[in-house]
TORKOL-4160 file (C-alpha; in steps of 0.2 Angstrom, whole numbers, padded with zeros to 4 digits, m for minus):
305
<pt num="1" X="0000" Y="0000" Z="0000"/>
<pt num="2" X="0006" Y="0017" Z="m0006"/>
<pt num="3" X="0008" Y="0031" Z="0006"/>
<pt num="4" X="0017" Y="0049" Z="0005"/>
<pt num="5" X="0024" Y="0055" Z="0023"/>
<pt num="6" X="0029" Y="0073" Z="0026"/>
<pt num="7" X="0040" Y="0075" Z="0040"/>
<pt num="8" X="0043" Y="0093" Z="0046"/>
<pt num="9" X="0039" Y="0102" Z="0031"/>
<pt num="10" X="0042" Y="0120" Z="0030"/>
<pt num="11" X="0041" Y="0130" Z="0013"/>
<pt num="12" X="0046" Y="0149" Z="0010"/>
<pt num="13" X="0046" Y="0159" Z="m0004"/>
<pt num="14" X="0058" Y="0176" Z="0000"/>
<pt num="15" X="0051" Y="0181" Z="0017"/>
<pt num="16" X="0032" Y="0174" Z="0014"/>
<pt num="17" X="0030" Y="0158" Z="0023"/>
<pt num="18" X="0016" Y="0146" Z="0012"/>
<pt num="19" X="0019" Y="0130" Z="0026"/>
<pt num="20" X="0025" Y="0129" Z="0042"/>
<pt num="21" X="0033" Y="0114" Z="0051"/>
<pt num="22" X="0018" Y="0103" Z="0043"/>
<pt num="23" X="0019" Y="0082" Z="0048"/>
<pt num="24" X="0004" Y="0071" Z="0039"/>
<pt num="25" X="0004" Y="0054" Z="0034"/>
<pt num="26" X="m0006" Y="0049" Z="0018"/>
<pt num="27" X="m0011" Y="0032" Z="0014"/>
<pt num="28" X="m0023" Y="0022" Z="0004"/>
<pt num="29" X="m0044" Y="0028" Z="0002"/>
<pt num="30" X="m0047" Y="0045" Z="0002"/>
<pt num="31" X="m0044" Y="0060" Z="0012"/>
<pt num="32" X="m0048" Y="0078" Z="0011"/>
<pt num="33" X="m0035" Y="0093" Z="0011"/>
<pt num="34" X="m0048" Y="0108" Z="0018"/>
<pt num="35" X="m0039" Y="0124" Z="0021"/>
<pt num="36" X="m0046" Y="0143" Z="0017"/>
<pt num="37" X="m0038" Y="0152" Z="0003"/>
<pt num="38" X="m0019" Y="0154" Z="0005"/>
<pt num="39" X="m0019" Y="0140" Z="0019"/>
<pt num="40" X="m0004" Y="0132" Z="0010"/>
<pt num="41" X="m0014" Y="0120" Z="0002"/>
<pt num="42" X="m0007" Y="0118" Z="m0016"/>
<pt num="43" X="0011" Y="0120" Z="m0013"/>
<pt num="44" X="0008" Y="0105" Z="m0001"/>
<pt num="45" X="0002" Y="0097" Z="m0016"/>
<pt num="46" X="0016" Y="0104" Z="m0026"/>
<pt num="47" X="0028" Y="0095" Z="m0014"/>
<pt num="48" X="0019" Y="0078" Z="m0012"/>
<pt num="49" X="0020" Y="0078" Z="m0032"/>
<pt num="50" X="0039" Y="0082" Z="m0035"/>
<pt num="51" X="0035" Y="0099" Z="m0041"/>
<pt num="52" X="0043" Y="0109" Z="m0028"/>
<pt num="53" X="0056" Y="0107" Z="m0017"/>
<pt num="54" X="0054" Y="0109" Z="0004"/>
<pt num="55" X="0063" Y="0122" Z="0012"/>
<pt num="56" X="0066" Y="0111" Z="0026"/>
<pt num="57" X="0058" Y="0093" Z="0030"/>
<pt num="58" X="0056" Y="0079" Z="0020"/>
<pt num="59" X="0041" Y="0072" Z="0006"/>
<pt num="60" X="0044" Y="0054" Z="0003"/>
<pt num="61" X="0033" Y="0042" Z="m0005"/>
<pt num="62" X="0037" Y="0023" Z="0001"/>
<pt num="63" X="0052" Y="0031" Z="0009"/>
<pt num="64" X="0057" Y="0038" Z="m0007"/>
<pt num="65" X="0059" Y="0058" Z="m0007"/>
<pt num="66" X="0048" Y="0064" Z="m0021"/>
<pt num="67" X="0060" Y="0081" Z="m0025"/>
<pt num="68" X="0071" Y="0076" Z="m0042"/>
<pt num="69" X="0066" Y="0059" Z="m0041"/>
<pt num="70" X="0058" Y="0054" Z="m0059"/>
<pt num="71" X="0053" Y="0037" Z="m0053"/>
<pt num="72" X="0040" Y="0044" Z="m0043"/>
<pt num="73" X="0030" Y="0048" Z="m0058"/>
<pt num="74" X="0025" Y="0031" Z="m0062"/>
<pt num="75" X="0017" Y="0030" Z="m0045"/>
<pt num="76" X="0010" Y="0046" Z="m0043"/>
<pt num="77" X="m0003" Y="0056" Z="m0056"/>
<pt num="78" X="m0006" Y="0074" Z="m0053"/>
<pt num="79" X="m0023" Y="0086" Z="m0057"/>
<pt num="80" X="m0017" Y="0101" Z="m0055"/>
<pt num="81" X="m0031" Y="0117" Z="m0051"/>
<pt num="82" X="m0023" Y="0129" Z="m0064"/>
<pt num="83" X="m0031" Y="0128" Z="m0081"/>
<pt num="84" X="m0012" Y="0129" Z="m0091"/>
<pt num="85" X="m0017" Y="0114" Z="m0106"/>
<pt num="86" X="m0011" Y="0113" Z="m0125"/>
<pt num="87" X="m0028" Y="0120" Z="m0132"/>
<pt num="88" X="m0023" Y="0117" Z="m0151"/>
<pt num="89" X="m0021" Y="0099" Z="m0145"/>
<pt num="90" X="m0038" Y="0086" Z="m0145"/>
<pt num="91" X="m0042" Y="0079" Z="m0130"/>
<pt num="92" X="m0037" Y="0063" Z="m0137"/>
<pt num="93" X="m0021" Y="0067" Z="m0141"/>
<pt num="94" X="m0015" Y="0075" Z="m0126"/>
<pt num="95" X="m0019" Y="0061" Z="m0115"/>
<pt num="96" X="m0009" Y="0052" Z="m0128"/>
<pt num="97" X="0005" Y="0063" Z="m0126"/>
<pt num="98" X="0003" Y="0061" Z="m0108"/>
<pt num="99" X="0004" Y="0040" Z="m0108"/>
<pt num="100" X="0019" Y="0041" Z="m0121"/>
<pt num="101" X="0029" Y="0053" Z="m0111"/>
<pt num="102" X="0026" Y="0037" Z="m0096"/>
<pt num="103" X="0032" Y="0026" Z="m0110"/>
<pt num="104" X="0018" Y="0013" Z="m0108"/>
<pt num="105" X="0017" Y="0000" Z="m0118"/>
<pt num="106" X="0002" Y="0003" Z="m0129"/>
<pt num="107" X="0000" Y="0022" Z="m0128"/>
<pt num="108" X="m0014" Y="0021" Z="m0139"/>
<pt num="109" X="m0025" Y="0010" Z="m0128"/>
<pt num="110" X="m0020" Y="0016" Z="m0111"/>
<pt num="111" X="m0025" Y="0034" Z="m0118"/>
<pt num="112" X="m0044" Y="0027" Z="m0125"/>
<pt num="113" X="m0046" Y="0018" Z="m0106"/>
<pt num="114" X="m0044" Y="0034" Z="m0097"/>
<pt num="115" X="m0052" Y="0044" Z="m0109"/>
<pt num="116" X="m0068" Y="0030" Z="m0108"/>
<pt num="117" X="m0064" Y="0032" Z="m0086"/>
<pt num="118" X="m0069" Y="0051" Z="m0089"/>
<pt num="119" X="m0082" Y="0047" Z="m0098"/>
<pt num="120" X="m0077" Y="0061" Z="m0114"/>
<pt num="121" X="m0075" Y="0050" Z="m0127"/>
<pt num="122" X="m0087" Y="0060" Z="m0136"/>
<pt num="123" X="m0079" Y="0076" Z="m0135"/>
<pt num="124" X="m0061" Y="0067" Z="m0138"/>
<pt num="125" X="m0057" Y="0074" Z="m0152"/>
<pt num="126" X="m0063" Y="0090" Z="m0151"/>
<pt num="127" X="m0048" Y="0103" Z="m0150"/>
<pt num="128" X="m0046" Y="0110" Z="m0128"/>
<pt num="129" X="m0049" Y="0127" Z="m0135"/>
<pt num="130" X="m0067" Y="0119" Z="m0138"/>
<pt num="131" X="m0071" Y="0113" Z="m0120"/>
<pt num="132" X="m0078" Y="0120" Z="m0105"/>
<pt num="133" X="m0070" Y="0120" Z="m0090"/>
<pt num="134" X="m0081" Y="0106" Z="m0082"/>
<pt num="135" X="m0074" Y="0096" Z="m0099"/>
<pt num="136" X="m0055" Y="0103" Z="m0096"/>
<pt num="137" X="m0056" Y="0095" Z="m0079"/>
<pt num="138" X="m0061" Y="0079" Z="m0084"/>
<pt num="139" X="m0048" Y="0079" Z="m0098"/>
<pt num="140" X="m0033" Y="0083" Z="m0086"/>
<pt num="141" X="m0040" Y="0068" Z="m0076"/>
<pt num="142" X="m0037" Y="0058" Z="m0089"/>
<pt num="143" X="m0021" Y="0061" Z="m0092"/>
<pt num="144" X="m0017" Y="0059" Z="m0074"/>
<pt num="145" X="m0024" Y="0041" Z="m0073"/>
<pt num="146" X="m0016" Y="0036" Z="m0091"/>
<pt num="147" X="m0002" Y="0026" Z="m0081"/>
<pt num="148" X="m0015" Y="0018" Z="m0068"/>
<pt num="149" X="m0006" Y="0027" Z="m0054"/>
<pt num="150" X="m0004" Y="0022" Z="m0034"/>
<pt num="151" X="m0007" Y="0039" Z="m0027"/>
<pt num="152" X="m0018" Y="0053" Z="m0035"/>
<pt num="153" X="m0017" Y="0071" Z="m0029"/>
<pt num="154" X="m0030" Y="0082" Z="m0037"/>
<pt num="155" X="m0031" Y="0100" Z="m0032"/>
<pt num="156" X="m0050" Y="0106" Z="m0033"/>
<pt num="157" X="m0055" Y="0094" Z="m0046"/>
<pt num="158" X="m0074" Y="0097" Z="m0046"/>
<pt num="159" X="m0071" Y="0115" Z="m0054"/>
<pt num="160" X="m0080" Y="0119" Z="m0064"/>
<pt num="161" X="m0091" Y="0103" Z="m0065"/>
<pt num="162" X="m0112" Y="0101" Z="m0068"/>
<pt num="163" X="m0121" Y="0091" Z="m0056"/>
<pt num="164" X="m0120" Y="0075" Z="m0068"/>
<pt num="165" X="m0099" Y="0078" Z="m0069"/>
<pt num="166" X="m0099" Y="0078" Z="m0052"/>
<pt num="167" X="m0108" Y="0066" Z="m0044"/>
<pt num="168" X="m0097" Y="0055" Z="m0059"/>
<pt num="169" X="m0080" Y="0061" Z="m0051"/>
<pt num="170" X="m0087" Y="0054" Z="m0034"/>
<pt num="171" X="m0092" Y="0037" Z="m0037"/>
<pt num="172" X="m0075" Y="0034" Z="m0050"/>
<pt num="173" X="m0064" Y="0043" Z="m0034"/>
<pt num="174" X="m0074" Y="0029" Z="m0022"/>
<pt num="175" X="m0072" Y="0016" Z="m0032"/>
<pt num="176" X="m0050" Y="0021" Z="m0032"/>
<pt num="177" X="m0052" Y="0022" Z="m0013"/>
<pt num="178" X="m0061" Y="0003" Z="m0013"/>
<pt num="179" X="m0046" Y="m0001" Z="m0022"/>
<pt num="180" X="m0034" Y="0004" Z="m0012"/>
<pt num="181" X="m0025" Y="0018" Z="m0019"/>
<pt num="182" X="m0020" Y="0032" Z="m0010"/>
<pt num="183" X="m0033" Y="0047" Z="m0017"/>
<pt num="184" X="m0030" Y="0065" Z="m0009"/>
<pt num="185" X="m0041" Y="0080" Z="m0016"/>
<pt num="186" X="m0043" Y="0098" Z="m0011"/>
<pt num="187" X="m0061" Y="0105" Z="m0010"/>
<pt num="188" X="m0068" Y="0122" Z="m0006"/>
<pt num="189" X="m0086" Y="0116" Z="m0005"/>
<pt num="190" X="m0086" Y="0106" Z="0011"/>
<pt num="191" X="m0101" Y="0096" Z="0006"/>
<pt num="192" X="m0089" Y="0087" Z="m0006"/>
<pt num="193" X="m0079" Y="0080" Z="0006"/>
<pt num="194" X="m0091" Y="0076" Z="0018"/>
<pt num="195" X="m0099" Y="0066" Z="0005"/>
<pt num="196" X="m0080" Y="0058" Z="m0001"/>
<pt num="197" X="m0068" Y="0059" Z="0011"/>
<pt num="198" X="m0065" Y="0046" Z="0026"/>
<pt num="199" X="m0053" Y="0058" Z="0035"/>
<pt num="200" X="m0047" Y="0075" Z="0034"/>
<pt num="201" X="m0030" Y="0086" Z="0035"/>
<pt num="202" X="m0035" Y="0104" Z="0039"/>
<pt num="203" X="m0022" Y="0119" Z="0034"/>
<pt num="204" X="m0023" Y="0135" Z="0040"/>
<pt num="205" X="m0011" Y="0150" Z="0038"/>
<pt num="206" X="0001" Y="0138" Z="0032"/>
<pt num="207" X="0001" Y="0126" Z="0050"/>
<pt num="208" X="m0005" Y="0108" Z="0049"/>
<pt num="209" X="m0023" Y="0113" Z="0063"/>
<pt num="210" X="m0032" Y="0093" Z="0064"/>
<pt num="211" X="m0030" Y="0076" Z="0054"/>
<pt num="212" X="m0043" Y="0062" Z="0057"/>
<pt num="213" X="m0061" Y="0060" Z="0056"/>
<pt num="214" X="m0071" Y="0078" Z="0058"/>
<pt num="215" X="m0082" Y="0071" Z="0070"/>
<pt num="216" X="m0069" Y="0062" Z="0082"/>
<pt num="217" X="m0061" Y="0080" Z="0080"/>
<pt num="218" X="m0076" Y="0089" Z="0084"/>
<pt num="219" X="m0079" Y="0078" Z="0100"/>
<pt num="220" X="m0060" Y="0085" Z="0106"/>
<pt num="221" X="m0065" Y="0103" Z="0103"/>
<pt num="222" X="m0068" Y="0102" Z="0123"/>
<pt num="223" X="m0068" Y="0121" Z="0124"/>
<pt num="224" X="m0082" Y="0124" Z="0112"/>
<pt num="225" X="m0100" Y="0120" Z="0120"/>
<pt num="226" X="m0109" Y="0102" Z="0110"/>
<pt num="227" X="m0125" Y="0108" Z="0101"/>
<pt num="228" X="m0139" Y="0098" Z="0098"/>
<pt num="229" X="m0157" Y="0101" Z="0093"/>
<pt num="230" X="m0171" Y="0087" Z="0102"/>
<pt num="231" X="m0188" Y="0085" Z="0102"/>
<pt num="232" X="m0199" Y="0077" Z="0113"/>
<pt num="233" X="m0219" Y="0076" Z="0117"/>
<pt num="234" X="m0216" Y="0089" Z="0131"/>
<pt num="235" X="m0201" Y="0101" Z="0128"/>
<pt num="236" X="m0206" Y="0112" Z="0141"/>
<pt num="237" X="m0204" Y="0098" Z="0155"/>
<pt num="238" X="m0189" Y="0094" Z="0145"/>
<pt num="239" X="m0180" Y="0110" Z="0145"/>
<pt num="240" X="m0184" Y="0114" Z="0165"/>
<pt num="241" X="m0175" Y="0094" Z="0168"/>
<pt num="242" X="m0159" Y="0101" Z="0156"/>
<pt num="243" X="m0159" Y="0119" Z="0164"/>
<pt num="244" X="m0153" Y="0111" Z="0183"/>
<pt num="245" X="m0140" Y="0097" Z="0173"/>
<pt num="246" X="m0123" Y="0103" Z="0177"/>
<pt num="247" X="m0117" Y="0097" Z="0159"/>
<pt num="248" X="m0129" Y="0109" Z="0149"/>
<pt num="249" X="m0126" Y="0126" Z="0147"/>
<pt num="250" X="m0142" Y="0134" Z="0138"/>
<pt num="251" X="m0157" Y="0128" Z="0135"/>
<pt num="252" X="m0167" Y="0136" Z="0121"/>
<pt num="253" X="m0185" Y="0132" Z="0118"/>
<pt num="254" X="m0190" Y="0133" Z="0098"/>
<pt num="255" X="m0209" Y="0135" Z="0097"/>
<pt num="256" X="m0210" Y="0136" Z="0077"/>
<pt num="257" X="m0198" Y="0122" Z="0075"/>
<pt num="258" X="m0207" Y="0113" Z="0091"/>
<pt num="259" X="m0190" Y="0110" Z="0098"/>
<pt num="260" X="m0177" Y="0112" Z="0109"/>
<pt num="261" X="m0159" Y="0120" Z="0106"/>
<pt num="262" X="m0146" Y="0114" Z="0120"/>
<pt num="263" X="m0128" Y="0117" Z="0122"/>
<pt num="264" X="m0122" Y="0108" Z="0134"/>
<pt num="265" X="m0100" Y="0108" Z="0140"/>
<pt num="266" X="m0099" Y="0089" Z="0143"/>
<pt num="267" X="m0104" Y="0079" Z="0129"/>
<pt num="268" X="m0100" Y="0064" Z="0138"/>
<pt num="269" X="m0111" Y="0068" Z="0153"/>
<pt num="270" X="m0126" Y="0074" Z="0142"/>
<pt num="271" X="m0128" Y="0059" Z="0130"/>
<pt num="272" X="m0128" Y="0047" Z="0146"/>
<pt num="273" X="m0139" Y="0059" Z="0155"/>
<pt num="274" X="m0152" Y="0064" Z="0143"/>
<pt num="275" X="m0161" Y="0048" Z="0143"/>
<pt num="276" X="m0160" Y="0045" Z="0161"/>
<pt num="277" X="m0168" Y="0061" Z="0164"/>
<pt num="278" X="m0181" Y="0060" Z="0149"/>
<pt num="279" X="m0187" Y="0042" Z="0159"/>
<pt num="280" X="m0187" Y="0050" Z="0178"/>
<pt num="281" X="m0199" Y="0063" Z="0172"/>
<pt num="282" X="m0210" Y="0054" Z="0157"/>
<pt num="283" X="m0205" Y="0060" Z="0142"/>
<pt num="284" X="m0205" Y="0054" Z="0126"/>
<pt num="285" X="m0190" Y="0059" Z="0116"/>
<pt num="286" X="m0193" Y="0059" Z="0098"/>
<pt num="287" X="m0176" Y="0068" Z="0090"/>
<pt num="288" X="m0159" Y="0070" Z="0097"/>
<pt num="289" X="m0149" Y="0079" Z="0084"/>
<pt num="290" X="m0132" Y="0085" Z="0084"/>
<pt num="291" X="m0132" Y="0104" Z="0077"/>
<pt num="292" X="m0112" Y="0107" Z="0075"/>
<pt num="293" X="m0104" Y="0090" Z="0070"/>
<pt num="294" X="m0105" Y="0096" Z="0053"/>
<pt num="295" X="m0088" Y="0095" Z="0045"/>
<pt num="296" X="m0094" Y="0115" Z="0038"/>
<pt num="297" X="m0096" Y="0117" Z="0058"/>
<pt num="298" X="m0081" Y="0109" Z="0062"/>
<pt num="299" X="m0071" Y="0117" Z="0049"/>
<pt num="300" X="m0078" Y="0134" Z="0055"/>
<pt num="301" X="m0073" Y="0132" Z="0071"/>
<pt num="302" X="m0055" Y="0126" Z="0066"/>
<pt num="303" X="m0051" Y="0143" Z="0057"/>
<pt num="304" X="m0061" Y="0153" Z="0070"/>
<pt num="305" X="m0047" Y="0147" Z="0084"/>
């Protein structure tokens, strides 16, 4: 199983620090890089791929360093976020290009497989300059999966995309995750990787902030108050039981949602408490709905700190 370690990585360009003393490990299915803009997300990627050299630390892949190491490229396939394509080239032929430049064996057919995996055979032949940018993505993701790579690192790779595109890009980066390859893709619309991604790495200003599942990460944000909306057949009783609980912090009654909005401190306590005091007092609950382990909430709460 393929996996790229970064060890103490630190990149600076002039006096501008883009990533500071950043540790990860990424290994086989698929994980999101989130970061706000300017977090230090794509020259991460940059480094993971070979294309830039750290300042300090180390990028390796398999315990090989992925800086002016041309065998990496056999392992690894890149789609970078900036649109720079040969727009007088076809579709077809720059894959081509792309699987001839690997030296595959049959250029030809390993170009037509990716093309079919994108599902842009129709367009193929059509000059870049013709295609929208949805179509531009797919393309370069054809020409990063020509060689049948280990590792893919994609840098925004729904840009762009219709619904239809999308929700194709999903299932074909699942079904790479199932197989075990090593899939890492940055995304500014959060739903995505809540959807995709089985752990996250979070950037901000250029420092490595949480890596692991966002809910196990929200359940450590001791210092932020648990949310949760709850409904029950009497939320009034319910919410004078909460108010005198020593782990919840606010109770808020909602009468056009019919509901109740908690925070409570101790998330532990609470979710052993709740139902003990819903029985001593005979009430029914009916919903009991975490409001903020959202990876959008989650995320929010990581660049807010």
């Amino acid at each position: 199983m393929t996996s790229i370690h970064i060890d103490r990585v630190s990149k600076w360009f002039g006096h501008v620090v883009a990533v500071n003393d950043v540790s990860m490990t990424i290994g086989p299915g698929i994980t999101g890089l989130l970061g706000p803009n300017g977090a230090g997300k794509t020259t991460l990627l940059s480094m993971m791929a070979g294309f830039a050299a750290p300042s300090a630390g180390t990028v390796t892949l398999d315990g090989d360093p992925t800086w002016r190491n041309e065998q990496i490229y056999r392992h690894i396939g890149m789609v970078p976020e900036r649109e720079a394509m040969y727009d007088f080239l076809t579709g077809a032929k720059f894959v081509l290009a792309n699987a001839e430049l690997h030296g595959l064996s049959d250029p030809g057919a390993a170009a037509k497989a990716a093309i079919d995996t994108v599902d842009m055979q129709a367009a193929a032949d059509r000059p870049i300059a013709t295609y929208s940018k949805g179509m531009r993505q797919r393309m370069k993701m054809a020409a990063a999966l020509v060689h049948r790579p280990s590792v893919l690192l994609l840098d925004e790779p729904f840009n762009g995309m219709d619904p239809r595109q999308r929700m194709h890009l999903m299932e074909l980066l699942r079904q790479m995750g199932s197989d075990g390859r090593t899939v890492l893709f940055s995304s500014h619309i959060l739903e995505e990787v809540e959807q995709l991604a089985s752990h996250i790495e979070v950037m901000v200003a250029g420092r490595h902030a949480a890596s692991g599942d966002f809910r196990a990460i929200r359940r450590l944000m001791t210092d932020r108050p648990h949310r949760y909306l709850l409904r029950s057949d009497d939320d009034r009783r319910l919410a004078a039981a909460l108010v005198s609980d020593d782990s919840v912090v606010s109770v808020e009654v909602d009468s056009e949602e019919e509901a109740l909005h908690v925070q409570t401190s101790d998330f532990g306590r609470f979710t052993v408490r709740l139902p003990r005091l819903a029985a001593d007092h005979g009430i029914r609950l009916y919903d009991v709905t975490p409001a903020d382990e959202s990876l959008e909430s989650v995320f929010g709460y990581l660049v807010q700190s």
